[in-house]
GUFIKE-798280 format. One record per residue (C-alpha): residue in three letters; x, y, z. Coordinates in nm, 4 decimals. Layout:
N
("ala"; (X; Y; Z))
...
//
This chain:
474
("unk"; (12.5608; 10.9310; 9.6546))
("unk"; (12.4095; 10.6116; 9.5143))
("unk"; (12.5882; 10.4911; 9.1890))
("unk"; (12.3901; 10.3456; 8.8789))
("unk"; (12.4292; 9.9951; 8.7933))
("unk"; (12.6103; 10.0120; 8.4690))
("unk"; (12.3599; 9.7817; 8.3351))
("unk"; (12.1294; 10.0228; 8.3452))
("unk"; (12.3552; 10.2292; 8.1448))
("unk"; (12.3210; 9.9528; 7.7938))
("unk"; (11.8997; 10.0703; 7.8064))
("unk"; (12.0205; 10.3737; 7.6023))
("unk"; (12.2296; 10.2150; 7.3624))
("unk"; (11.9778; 9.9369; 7.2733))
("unk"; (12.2723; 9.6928; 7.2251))
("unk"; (12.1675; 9.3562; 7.0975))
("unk"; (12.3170; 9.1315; 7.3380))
("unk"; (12.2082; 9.0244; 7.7038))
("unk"; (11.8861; 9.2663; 7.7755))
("unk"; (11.9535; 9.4778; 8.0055))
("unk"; (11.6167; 9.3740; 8.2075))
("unk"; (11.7187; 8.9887; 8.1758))
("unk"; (12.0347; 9.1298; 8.4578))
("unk"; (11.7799; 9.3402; 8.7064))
("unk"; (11.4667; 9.1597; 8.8434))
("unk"; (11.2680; 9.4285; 8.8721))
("unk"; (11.2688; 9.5036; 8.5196))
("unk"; (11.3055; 9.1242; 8.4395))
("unk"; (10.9362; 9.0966; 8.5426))
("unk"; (10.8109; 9.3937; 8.4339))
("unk"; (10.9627; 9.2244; 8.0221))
("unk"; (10.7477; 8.9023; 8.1578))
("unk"; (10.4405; 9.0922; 8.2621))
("unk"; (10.4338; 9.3694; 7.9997))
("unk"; (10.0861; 9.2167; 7.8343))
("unk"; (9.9002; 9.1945; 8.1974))
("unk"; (10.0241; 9.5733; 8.2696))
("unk"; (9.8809; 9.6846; 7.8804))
("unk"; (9.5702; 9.4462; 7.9744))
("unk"; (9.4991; 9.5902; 8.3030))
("unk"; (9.5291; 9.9813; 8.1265))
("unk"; (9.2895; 9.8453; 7.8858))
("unk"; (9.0212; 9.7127; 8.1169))
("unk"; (9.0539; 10.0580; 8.4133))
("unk"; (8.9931; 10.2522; 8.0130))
("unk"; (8.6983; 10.0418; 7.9687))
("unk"; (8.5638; 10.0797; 8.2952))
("unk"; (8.5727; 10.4415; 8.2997))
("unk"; (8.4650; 10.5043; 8.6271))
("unk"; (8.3856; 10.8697; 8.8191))
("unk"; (8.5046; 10.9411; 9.1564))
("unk"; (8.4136; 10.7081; 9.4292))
("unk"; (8.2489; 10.5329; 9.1853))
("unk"; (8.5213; 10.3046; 9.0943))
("unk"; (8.4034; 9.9444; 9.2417))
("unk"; (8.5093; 9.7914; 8.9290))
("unk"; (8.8400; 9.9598; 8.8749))
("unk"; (8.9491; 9.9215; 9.2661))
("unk"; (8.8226; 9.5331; 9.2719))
("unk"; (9.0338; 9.4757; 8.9690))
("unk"; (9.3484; 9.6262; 9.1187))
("unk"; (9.2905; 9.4774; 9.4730))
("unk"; (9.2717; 9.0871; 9.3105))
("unk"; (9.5785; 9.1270; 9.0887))
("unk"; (9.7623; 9.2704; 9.4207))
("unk"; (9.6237; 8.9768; 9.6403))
("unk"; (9.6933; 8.7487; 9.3830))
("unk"; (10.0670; 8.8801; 9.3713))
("unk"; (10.1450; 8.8052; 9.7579))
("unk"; (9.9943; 9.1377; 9.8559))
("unk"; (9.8159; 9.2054; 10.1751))
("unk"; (9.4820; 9.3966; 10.0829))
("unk"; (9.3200; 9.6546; 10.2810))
("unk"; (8.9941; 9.7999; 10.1892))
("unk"; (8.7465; 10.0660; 10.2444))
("unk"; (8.9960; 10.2704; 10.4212))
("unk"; (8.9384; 10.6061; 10.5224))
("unk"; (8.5583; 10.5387; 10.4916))
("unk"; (8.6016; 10.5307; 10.0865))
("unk"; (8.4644; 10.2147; 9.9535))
("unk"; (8.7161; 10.2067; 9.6689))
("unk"; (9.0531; 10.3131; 9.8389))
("unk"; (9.2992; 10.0592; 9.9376))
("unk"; (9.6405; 9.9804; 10.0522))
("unk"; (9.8012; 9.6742; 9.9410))
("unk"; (10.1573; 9.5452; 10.1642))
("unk"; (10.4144; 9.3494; 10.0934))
("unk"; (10.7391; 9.2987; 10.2980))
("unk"; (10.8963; 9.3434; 10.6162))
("unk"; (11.0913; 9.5923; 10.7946))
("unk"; (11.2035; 9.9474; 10.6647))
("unk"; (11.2376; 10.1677; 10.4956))
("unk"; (10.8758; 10.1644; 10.3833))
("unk"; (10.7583; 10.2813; 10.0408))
("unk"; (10.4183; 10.3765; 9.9013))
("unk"; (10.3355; 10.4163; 9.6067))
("unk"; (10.0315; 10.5976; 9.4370))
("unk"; (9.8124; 10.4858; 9.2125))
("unk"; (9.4604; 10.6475; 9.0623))
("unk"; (9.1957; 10.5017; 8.8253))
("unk"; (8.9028; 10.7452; 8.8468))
("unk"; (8.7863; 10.8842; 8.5008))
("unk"; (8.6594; 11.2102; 8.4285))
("unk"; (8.2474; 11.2752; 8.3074))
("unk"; (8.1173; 11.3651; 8.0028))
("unk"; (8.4274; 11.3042; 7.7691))
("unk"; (8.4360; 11.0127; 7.5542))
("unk"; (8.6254; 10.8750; 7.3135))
("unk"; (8.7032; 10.5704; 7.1361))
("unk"; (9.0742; 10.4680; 7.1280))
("unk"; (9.0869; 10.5748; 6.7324))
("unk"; (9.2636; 10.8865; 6.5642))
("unk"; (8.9586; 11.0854; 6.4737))
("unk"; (8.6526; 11.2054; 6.6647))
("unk"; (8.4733; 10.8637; 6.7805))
("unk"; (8.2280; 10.8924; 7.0736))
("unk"; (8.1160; 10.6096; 7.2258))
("unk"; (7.7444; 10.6235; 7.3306))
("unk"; (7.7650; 10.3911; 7.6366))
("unk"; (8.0206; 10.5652; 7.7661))
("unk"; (7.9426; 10.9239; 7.9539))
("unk"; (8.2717; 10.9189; 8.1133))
("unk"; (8.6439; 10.8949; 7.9769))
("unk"; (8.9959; 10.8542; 8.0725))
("unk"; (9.1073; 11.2250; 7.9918))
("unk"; (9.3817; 11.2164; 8.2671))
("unk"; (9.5169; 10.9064; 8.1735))
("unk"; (9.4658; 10.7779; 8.5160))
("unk"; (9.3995; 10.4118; 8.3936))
("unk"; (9.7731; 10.4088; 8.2956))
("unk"; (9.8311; 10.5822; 8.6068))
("unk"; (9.6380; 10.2751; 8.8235))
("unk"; (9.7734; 9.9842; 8.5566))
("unk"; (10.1565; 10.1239; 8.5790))
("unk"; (10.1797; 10.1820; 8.9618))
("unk"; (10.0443; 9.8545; 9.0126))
("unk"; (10.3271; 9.6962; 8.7873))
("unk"; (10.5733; 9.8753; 8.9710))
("unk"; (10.4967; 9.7441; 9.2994))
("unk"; (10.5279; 9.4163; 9.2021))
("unk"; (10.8458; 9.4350; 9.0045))
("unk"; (10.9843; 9.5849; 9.3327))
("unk"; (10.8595; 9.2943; 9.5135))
("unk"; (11.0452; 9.0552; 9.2870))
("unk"; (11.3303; 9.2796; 9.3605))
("unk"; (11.2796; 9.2183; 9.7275))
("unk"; (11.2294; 8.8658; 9.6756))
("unk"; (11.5738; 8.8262; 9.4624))
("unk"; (11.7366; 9.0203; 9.7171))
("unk"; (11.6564; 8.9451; 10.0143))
("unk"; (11.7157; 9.3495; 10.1026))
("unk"; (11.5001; 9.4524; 10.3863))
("unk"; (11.2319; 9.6669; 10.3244))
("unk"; (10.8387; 9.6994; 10.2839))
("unk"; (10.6515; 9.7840; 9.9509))
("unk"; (10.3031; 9.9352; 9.9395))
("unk"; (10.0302; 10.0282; 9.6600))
("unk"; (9.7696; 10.2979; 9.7852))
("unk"; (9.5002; 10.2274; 9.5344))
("unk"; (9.4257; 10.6653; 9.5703))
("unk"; (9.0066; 10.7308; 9.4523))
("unk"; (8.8419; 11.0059; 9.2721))
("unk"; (9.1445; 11.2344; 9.2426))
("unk"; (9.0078; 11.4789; 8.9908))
("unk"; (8.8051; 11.6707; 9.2389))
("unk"; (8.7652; 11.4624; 9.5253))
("unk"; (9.0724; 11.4824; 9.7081))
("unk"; (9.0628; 11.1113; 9.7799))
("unk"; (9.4249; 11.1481; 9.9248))
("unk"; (9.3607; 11.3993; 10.1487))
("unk"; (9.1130; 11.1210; 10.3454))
("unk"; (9.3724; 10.9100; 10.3114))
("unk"; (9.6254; 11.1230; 10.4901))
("unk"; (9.4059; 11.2967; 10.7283))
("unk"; (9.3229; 10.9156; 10.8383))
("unk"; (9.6527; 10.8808; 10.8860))
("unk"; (9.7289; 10.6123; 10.6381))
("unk"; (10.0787; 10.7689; 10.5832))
("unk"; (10.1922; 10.8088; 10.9017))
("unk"; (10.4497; 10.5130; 10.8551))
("unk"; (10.5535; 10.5557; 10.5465))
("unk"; (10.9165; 10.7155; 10.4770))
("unk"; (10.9246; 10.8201; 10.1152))
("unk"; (10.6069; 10.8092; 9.8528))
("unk"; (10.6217; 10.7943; 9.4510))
("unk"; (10.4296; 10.8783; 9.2310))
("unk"; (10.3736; 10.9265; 8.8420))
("unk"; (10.1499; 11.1140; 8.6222))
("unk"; (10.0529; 11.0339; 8.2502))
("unk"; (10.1575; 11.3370; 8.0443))
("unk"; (10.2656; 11.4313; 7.6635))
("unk"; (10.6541; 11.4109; 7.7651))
("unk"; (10.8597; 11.2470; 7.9944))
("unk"; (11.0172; 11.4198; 8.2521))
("unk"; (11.1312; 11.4416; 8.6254))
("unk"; (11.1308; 11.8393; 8.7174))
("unk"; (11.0465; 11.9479; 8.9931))
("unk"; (10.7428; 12.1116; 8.9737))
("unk"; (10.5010; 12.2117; 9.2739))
("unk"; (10.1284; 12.3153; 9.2456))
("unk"; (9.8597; 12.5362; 9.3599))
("unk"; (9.6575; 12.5209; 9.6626))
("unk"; (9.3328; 12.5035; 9.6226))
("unk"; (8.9542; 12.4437; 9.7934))
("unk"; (8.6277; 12.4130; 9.6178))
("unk"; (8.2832; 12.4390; 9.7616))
("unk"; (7.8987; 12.4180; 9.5936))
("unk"; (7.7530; 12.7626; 9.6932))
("unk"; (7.3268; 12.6811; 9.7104))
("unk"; (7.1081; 12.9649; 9.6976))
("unk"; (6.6989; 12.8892; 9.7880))
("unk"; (6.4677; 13.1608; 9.6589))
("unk"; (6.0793; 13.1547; 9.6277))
("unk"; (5.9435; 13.0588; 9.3314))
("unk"; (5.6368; 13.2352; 9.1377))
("unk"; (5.5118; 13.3459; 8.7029))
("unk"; (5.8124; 13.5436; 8.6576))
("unk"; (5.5053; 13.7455; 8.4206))
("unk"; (5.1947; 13.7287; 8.6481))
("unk"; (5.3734; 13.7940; 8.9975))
("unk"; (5.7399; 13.8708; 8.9515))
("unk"; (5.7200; 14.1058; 9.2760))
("unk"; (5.6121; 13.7421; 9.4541))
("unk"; (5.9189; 13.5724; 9.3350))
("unk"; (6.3190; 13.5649; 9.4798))
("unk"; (6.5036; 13.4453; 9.2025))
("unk"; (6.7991; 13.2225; 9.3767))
("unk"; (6.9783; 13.2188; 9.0231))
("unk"; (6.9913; 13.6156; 9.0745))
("unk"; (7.1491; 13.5465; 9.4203))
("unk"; (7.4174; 13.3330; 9.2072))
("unk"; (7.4679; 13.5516; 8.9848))
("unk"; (7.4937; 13.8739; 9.2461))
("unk"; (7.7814; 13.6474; 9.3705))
("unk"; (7.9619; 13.5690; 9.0369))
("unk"; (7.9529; 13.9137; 8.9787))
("unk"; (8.1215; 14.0485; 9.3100))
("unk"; (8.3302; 13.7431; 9.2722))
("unk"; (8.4575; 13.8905; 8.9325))
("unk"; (8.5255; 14.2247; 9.0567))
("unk"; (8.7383; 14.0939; 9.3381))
("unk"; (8.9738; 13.9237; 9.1212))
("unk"; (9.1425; 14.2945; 9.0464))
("unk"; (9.2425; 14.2883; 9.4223))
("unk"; (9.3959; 13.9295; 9.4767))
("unk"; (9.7082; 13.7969; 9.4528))
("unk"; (9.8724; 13.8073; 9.0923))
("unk"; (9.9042; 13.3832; 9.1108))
("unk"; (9.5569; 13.3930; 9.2061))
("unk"; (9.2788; 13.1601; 9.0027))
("unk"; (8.9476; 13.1727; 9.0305))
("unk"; (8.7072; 12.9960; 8.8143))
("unk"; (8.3557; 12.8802; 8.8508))
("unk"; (8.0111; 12.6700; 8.6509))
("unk"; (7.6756; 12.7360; 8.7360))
("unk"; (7.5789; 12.3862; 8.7784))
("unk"; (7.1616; 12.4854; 8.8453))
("unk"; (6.9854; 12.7613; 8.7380))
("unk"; (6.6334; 12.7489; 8.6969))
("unk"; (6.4369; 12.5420; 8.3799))
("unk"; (6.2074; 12.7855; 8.2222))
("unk"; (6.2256; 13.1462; 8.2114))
("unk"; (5.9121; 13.2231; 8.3181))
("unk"; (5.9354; 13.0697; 8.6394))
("unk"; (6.1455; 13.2007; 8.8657))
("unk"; (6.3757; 13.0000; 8.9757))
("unk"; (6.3807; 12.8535; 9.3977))
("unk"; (6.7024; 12.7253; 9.3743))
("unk"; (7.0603; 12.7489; 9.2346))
("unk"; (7.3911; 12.6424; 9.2598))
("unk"; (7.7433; 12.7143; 9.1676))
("unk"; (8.0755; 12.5417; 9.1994))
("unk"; (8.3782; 12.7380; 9.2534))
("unk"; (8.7552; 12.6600; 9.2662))
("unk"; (8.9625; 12.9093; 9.4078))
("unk"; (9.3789; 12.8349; 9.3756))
("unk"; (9.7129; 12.9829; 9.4741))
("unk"; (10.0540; 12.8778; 9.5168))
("unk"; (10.0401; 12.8795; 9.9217))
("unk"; (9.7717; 12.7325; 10.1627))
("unk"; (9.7332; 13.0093; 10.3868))
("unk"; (9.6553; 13.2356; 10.1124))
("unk"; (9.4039; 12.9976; 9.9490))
("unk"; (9.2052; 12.9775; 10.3522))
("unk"; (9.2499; 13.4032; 10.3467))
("unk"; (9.0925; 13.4162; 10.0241))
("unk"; (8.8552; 13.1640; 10.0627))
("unk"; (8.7054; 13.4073; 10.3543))
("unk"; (8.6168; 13.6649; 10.0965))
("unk"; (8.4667; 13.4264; 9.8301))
("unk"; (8.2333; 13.3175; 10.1155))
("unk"; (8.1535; 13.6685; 10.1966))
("unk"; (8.0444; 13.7523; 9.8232))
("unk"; (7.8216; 13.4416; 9.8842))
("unk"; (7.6597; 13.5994; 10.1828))
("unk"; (7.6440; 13.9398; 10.0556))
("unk"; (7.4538; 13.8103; 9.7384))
("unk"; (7.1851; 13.6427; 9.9384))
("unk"; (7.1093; 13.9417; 10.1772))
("unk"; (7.0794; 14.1707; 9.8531))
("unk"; (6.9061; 13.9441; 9.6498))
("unk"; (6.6176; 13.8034; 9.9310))
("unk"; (6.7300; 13.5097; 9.8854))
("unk"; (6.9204; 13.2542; 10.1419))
("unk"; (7.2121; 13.0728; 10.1061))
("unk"; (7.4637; 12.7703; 10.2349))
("unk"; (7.7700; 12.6208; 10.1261))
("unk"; (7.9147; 12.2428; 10.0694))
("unk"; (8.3210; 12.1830; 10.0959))
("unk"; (8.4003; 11.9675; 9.7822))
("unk"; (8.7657; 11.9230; 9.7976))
("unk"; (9.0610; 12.1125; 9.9234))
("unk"; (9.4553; 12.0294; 9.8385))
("unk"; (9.7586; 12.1334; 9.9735))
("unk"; (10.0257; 12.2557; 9.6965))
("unk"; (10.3284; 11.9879; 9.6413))
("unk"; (10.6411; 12.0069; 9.8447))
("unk"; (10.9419; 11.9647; 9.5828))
("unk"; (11.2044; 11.7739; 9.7479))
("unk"; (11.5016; 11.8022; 9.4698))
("unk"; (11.7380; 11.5222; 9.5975))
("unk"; (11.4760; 11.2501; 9.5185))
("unk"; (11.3646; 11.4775; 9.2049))
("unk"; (11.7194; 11.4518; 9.0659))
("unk"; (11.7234; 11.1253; 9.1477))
("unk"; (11.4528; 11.0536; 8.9212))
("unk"; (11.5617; 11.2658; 8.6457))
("unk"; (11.8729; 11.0262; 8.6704))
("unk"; (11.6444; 10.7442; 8.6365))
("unk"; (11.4358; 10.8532; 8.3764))
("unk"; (11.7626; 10.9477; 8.2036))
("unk"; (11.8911; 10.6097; 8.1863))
("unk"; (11.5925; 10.4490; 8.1147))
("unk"; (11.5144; 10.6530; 7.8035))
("unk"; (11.1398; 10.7622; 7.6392))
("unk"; (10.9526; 10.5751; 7.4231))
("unk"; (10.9911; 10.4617; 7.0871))
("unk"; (10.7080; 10.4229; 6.8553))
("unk"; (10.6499; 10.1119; 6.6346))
("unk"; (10.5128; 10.2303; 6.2704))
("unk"; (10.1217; 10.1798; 6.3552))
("unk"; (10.2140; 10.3835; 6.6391))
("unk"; (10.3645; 10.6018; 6.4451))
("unk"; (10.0964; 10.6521; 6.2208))
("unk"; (9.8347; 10.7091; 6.5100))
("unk"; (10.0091; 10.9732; 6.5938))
("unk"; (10.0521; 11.1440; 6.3006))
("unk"; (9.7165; 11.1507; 6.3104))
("unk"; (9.5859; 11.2683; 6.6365))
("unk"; (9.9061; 11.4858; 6.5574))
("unk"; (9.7193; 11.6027; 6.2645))
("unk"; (9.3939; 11.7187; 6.4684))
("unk"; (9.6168; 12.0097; 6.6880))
("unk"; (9.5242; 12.3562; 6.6264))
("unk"; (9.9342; 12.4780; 6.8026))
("unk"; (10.0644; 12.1893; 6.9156))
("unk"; (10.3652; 12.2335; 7.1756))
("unk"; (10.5912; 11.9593; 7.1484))
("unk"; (10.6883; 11.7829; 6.7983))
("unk"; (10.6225; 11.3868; 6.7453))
("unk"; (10.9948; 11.2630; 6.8361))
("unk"; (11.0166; 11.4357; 7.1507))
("unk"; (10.8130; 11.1243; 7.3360))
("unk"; (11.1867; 10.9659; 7.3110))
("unk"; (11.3420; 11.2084; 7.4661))
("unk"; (11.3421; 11.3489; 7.8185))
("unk"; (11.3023; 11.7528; 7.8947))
("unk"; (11.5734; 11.9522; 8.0740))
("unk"; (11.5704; 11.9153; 8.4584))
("unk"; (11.4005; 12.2471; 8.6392))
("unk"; (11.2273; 12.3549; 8.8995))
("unk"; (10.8760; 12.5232; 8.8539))
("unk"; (10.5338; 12.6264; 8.9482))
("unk"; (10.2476; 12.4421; 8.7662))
("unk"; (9.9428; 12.6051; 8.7480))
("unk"; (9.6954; 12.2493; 8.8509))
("unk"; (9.6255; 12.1346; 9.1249))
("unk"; (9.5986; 11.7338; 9.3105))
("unk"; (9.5787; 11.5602; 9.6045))
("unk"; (9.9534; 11.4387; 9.5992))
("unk"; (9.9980; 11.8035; 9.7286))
("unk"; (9.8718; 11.6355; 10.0340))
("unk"; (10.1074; 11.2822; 10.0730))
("unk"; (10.3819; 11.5554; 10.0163))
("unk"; (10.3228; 11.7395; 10.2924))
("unk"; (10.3030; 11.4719; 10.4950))
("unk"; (10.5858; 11.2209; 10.3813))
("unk"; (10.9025; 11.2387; 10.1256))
("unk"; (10.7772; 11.2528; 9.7961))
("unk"; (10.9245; 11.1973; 9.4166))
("unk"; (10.7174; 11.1830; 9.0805))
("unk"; (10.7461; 11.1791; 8.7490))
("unk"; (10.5500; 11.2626; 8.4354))
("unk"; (10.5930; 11.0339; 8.1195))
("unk"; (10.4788; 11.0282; 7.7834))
("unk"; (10.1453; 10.7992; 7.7586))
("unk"; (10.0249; 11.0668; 7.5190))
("unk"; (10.1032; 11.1894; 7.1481))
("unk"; (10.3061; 11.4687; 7.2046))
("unk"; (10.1296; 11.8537; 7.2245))
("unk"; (9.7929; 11.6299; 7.3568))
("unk"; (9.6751; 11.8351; 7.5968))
("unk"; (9.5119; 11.6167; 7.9446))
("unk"; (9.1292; 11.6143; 7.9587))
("unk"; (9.1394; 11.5903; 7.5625))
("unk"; (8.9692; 11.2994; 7.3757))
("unk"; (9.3082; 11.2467; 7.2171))
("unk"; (9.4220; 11.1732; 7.5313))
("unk"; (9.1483; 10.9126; 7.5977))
("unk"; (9.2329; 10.7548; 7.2379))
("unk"; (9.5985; 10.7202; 7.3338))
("unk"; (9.5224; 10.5824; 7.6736))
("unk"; (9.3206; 10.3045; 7.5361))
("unk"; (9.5919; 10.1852; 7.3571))
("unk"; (9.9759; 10.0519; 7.3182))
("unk"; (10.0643; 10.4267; 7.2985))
("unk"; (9.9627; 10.4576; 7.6366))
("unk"; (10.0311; 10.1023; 7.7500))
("unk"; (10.4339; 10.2222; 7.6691))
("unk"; (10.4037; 10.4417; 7.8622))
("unk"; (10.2777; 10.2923; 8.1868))
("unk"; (10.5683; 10.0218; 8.1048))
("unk"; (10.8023; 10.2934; 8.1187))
("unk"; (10.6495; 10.4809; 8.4332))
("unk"; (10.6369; 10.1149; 8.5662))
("unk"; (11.0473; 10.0817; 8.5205))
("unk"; (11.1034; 10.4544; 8.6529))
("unk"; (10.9196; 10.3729; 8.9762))
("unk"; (11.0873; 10.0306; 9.0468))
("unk"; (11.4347; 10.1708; 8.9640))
("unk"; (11.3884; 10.4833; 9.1672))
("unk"; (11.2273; 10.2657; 9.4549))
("unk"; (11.5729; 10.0678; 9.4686))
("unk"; (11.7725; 10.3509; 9.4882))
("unk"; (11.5468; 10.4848; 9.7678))
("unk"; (11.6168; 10.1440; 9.9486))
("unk"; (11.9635; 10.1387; 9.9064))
("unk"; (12.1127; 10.4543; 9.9507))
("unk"; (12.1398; 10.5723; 10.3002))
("unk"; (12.2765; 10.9167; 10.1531))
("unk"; (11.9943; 10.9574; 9.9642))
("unk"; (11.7474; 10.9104; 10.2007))
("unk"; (11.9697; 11.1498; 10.4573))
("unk"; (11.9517; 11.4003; 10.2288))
("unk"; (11.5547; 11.3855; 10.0797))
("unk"; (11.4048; 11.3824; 10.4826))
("unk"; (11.6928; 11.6691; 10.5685))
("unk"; (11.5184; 11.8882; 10.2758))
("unk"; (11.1502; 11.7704; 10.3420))
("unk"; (11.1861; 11.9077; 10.6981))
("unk"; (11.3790; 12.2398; 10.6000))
("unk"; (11.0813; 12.2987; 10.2911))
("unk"; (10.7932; 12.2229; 10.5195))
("unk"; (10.9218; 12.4541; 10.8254))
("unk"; (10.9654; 12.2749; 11.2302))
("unk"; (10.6290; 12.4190; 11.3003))
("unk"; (10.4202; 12.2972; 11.0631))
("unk"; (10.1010; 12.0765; 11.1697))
("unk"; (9.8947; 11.9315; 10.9054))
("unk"; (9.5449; 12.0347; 10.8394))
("unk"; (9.3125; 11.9033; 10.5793))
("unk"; (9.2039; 12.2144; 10.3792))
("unk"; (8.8822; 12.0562; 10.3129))
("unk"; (8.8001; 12.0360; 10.7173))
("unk"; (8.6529; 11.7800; 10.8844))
("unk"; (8.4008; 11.6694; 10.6472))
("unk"; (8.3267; 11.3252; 10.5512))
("unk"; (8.4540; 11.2059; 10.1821))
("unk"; (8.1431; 11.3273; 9.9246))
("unk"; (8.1018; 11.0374; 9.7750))
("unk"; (7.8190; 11.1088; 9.6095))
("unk"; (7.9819; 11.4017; 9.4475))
("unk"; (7.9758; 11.3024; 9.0345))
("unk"; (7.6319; 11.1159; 9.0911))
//
């Protein structure tokens, strides 16, 4: 196997003599670039864009990339804000992922304490500002590295929309973006740092939309079909199946319309469900009975109904030889080390945890090596199954923040979370030069890919054939 560069070895001792970064180009840059990286994290947290909404976001990430040597592809997939940026020539070729989207109706100023920000209905909750601003900082520190080097090879950014709850990837995949691509990385913003190999759930969601007939829920009740009775009929069956499904098994659902005055009764209703297990197949057998429930509600309620596919995601495929690669990586990189502001802003936000999990300290550390089931779900599921695929998770967060918190939008918007893009940033590069460079390594990662996802295994989009709803958070 692949040996590390010693130098990389001096990053954990913090020895005051030659930086380590000053003998490794990749991480030369990423020292020289460290303010445009905690910039561009600054300005994705300001835009705070939704789902296929991101014009701003994507058009900042596109110009750095041109600007850098990239070559820019837009619009692919028939998403206005997904891209794929190239540089390089020959193989092996790398992708690497990178989101921006923000998530509605959480905001937060990038303080300690409660803020809300008025002109801001959306909020960076996932950290995937970091998550954009990091990846693209990677990609070009590897292309310095290819440019130092000389070593063959081709470097791409897949600028990846609307991830929480749009499956942008999966349109990316099904469109075959990654049908030349050997290995994929990715990186997620997180309370720790770590490199475990941990898959996900399956999942599909769909918008079930019941019609009634309205009428004075007083005067003429027996004139009325109330569709928000059809939607509840269906939440109801819904909750008695869950005593005969699978133990891993989640089901959760909002009712997103219901009627707007109680004496009316109501023509129309919806609700959004998300149904989730560890494996696809069970996720489509399920899914057969949900929509069942759905049909069984209308036909006892007099009302009529019809159902939209939101998003569907296959579960990750762990492939441990790149995971342990990583963990390596991350390893000799080290976590992150707060200055005393920082410090204090986290005692803070620290301060505002009913049981935190994790202890302030722990973001310089980095968590055993294992291999587990997470109980999330995300369109990487999808690159995996289709391509080699390595990630990370690193601490952008105060420790114990939990995602889709405001004190994870606080830390985000600031050099809290800007360390830890730099760091993701360093992971990425470093594990993208092993990739490149170690024939064993890649032997061994496509060897395992192909035993994990089985010799008879043909993709298909669990979402169908349906266009990208890009109207969906509007």
């Amino acid at each position: 196997m692949f040996r590390k560069p010693a130098v990389f070895l001096l990053s954990i001792t913090m020895l005051v003599c030659v930086p380590v970064s000053a003998q490794t180009p990749h991480l030369a840059w990423l020292d020289e670039h460290y303010e445009q990286t905690a910039s561009t994290a600054r300005a994705l947290w300001e835009y705070a864009e939704v789902g296929y909404q991101e014009t701003r976001s994507s058009e900042l990430l596109q110009q750095q990339l041109r600007d850098a040597g990239f070559t820019v592809q837009a619009g692919v997939a028939d998403i206005p804000t997904a891209f794929v940026a190239s540089y390089g020539r020959g193989e092996p070729v790398l992708a690497v992922l990178g989101e921006f989207d923000a998530l509605p109706g959480i905001t937060q100023d990038a303080v300690p304490q409660r803020s809300l920000l008025d002109d801001k209905p959306a909020g960076h909750a996932c950290g995937h500002n970091l998550f954009g601003a990091g990846s693209a900082a990677a990609v070009m520190a590897i292309k310095a590295w290819l440019d130092d080097t000389g070593n063959p090879g081709t470097i791409r950014f897949y600028g990846t929309p609307a991830e929480e709850g749009g499956s942008g990837k999966v349109y990316m995949v099904r469109a075959g973006l990654f049908d030349d691509v050997d290995f994929a990385l990715h990186w997620h913003p997180a309370d720790r740092n770590s490199a475990a190999a941990r898959t996900t759930l399956a999942n599909r969601s769909a918008k079930f939309r019941f019609t009634g007939v309205s009428a004075h829920a007083a005067g003429a009740p027996e004139r009325g079909r109330s569709a928000l009775d059809g939607v509840e009929a269906m939440n109801y069956m819904v909750n008695l199946m869950r005593e005969h499904v699978p133990q891993q098994t989640r089901i959760h659902y909002v009712i997103t319309a219901g009627g707007n005055a109680p004496n009316v009764v109501p023509d129309y209703a919806e609700v959004f469900y998300y149904l989730r297990h560890p494996e696809a197949k069970t996720v489509k057998s399920l899914w057969t009975r949900l929509e069942a429930t759905a049909r069984g509600a209308a036909e006892g309620t007099g009302t009529s109904v019809e159902w939209e596919i939101i998003h569907g995601n296959h579960p990750v495929l762990v492939n441990e030889p790149l995971q342990r690669m990583m963990d390596d990586t991350l390893r000799d990189l080290g976590g992150i080390t707060y200055s005393a502001d920082e410090l204090d802003f986290a005692q803070k936000i620290y301060g505002s945890f009913s049981a935190p999990q994790r202890a302030i300290g722990s973001q310089a550390e980095v968590q055993p090596y294992s291999l587990s089931l997470g109980y999330g779900s995300t369109d990487v599921g999808d690159v995996s199954m289709a391509v080699p695929t390595v990630g990370a998770q690193v601490a952008t967060w105060v420790p114990g923040t939990a995602a889709h918190s405001w004190q994870a939008v606080a830390a985000g918007g600031m050099s809290v979370g800007f360390k830890g893009a730099d760091l993701a940033a360093r992971a990425l590069s470093s594990a993208a030069i092993r990739i490149y460079t170690d024939a064993e390594l890649r032997a061994a990662a496509i060897a395992e890919f192909e035993e994990r996802r089985g010799e008879d295994f043909e993709y298909e989009a669990l979402l169908g054939d349906r266009a990208p709803p890009l109207d969906y958070r509007r």
